[in-house]
C-alpha positions in Angstrom: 0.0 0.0 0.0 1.7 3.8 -1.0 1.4 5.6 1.4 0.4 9.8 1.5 4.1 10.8 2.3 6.1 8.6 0.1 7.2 9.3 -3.3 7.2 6.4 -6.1 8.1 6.6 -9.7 5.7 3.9 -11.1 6.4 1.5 -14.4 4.9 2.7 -17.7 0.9 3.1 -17.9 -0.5 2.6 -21.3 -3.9 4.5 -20.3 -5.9 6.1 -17.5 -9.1 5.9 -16.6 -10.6 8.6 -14.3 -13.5 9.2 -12.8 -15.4 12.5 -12.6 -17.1 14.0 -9.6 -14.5 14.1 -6.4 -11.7 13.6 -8.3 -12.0 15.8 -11.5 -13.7 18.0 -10.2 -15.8 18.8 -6.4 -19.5 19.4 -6.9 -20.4 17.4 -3.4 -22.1 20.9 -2.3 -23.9 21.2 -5.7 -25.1 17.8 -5.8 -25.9 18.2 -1.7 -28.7 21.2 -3.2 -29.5 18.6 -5.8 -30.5 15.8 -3.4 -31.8 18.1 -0.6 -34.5 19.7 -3.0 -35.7 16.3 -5.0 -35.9 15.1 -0.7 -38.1 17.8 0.2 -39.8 17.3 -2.9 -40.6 13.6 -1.9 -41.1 14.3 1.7 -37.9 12.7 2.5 -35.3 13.2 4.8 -32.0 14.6 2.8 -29.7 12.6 5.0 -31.0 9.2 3.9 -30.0 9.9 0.1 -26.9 11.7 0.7 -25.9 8.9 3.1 -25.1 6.8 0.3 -25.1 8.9 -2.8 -21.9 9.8 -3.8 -20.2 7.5 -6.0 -23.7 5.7 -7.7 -26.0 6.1 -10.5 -29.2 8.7 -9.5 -31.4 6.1 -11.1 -29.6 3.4 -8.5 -30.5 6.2 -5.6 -34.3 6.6 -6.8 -34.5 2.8 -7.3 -34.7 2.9 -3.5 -36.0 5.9 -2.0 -38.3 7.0 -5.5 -39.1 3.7 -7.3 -41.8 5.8 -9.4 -39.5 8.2 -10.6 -36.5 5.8 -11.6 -36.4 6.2 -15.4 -34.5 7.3 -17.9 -36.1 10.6 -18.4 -36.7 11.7 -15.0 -32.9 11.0 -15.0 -31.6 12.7 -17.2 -33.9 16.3 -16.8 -32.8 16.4 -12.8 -29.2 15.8 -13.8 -29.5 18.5 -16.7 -30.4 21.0 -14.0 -27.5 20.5 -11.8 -24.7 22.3 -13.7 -27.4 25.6 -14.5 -28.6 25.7 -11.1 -25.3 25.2 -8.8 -22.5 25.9 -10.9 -21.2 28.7 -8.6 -21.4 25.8 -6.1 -18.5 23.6 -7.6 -15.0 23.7 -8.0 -11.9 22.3 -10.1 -10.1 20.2 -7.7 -5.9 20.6 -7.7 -4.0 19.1 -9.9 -6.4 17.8 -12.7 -6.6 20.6 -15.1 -2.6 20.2 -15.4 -3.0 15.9 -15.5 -5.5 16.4 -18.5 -3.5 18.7 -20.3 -0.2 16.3 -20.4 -2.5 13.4 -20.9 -4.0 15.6 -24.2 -0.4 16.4 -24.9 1.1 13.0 -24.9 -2.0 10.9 -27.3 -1.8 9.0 -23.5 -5.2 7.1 -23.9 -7.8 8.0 -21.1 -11.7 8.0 -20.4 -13.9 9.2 -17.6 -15.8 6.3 -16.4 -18.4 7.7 -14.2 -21.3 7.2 -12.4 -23.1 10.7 -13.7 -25.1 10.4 -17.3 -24.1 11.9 -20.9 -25.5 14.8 -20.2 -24.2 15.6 -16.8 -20.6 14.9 -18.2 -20.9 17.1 -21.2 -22.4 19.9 -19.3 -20.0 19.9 -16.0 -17.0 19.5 -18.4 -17.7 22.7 -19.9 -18.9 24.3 -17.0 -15.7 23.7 -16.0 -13.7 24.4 -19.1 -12.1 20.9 -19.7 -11.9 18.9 -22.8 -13.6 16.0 -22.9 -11.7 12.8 -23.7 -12.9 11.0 -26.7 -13.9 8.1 -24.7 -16.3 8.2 -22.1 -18.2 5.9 -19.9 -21.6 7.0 -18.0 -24.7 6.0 -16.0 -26.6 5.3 -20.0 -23.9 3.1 -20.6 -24.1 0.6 -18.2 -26.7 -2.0 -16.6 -25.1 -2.5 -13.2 -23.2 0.6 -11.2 -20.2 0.9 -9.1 -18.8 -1.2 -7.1 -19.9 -3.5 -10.3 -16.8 -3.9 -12.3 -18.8 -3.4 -15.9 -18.1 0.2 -16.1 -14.2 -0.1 -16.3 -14.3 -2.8 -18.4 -16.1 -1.3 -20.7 -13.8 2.2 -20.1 -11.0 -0.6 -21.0 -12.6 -1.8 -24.1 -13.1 1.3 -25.1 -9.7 2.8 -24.8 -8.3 0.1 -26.4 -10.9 -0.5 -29.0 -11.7 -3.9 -28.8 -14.8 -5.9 -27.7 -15.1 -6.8 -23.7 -14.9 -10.7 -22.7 -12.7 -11.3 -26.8 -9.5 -12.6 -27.0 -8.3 -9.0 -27.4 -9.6 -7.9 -24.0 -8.1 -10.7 -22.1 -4.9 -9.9 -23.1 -5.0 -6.7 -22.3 -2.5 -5.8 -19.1 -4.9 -4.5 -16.9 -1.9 -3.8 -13.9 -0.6 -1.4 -16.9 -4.5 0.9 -16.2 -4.6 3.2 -13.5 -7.7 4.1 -12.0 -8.6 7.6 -10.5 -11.0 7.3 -7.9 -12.4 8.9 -5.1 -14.9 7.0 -3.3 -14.9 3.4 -2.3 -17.2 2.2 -4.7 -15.5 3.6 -7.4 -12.7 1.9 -5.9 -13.6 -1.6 -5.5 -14.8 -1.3 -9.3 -11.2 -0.4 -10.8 -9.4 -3.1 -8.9 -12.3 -5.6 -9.8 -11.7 -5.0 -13.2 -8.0 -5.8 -12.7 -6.7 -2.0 -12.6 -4.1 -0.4 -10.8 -6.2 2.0 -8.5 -5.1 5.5 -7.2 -7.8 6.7 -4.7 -8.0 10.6 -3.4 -8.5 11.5 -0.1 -10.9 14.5 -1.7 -14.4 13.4 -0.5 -13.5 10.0 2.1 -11.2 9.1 4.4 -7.4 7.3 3.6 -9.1 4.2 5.7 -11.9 4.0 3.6 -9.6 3.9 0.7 -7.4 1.2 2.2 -10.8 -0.8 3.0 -11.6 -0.7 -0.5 -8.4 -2.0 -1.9 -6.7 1.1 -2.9 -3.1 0.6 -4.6 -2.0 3.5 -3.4 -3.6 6.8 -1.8 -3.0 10.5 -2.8 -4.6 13.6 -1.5 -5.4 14.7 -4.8 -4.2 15.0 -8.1 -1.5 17.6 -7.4 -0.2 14.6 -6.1 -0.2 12.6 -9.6 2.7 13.6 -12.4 2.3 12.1 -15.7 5.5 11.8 -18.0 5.6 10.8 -21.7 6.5 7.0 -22.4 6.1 5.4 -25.4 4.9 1.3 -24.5 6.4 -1.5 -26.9 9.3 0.4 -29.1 10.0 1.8 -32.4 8.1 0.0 -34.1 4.9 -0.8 -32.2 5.0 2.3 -29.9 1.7 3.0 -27.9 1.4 6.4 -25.7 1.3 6.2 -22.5 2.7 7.8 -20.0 4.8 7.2 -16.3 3.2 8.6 -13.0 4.8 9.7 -10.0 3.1 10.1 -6.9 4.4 12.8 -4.5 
């Protein structure tokens, strides 16, 4: 387990898969005025949603407290909202706009794999003014949310452009992904999938990360250095890239 203080130059990583909210970006006070209102709309308390929200899919989160209202559309309109209504509300967190920016520089393959829909990804991501990677994984995407392992493998199969569960995929060297994560669902998805996970201390605790299965543990991504490596030589280069963790 890395530790917070150390610092490790790690081997090559031929892509990165990051997730959004909490480690991207901090919209936990947005999305806490998101949650309270659809509550008091439903004549529930706010603290049994925000409890266990962070980190899953809002149709997963009405499947239990708002059956009636778990559908695609409902979805997608309340998650629409969230960026026009509270955007004063959420902030950049250190360190990511510079990762994103070598990871466009180098061709270093990458995705966001996270638990928010299309639409919430395309509209926080220019809320925020940061490109969008040409890969992306989301809540429409999936059948079954984090801590299910489907989301990364499809972030993998996507990356690497080949079908999940084919011969391709299962040669892939899934120690040779990182993982960005921040919460412990998140968490225990990358490392099911067979990644190499770095979890932030941005929104949980170290010892929830360790619980999970963390790899190593950062307090954000100020913390995470990305280097330009090429993966397989001269002639069969891939981009990718080395990270150090301060």
């Amino acid at each position: 387990m890395g530790s917070l203080a150390e610092t490790v130059a790690t081997e090559h990583f031929t892509a990165i898969l990051s997730d959004m909210d909490g480690t991207i970006f901090d919209s936990t006070a947005a999305v806490v005025l998101h949650w309270t209102r659809i509550a008091n709309e439903l004549n529930i308390p706010p603290s049994s949603i925000l409890s266990t929200s962070h980190g899953r899919r809002t149709i997963d989160i009405l499947k239990i407290h708002a059956p009636h209202l778990a559908t695609e559309e409902y979805v997608h309109h309340v998650e629409g909202l969230i960026p026009k209504l509270y955007a004063s509300d959420a902030k950049i967190l250190p360190g990511s706009e510079a990762l994103i920016a070598k990871l466009m520089e180098y061709g270093t393959p990458w995705a966001i794999v996270t638990s928010g829909t299309n639409v919430l990804v395309g509209s926080w991501m220019k809320v925020m003014g940061l490109p969008l990677p040409e890969s992306s994984v989301t809540a429409d995407n999936v059948k079954n949310g984090k801590p299910d392992p489907e989301c990364y493998n499809l972030g993998l199969s996507k990356v690497f452009g080949v079908s999940v569960g084919s011969e391709e995929f299962e040669k892939i060297d899934k120690k040779k992904v990182v993982v960005l994560e921040d919460a412990p669902a998140g968490i225990t998805a990358g490392k099911a999938a067979g990644c190499t996970v770095i979890a932030l201390t941005t929104t949980h605790s170290r010892a929830e990360a360790v619980e999970a299965g963390a790899d190593w543990i950062v307090k954000d991504l100020s913390a995470v250095r990305a280097v330009k490596g090429d993966i397989g030589g001269a002639k069969r280069s891939t981009p990718g890239a080395r990270i150090y963790l301060n």
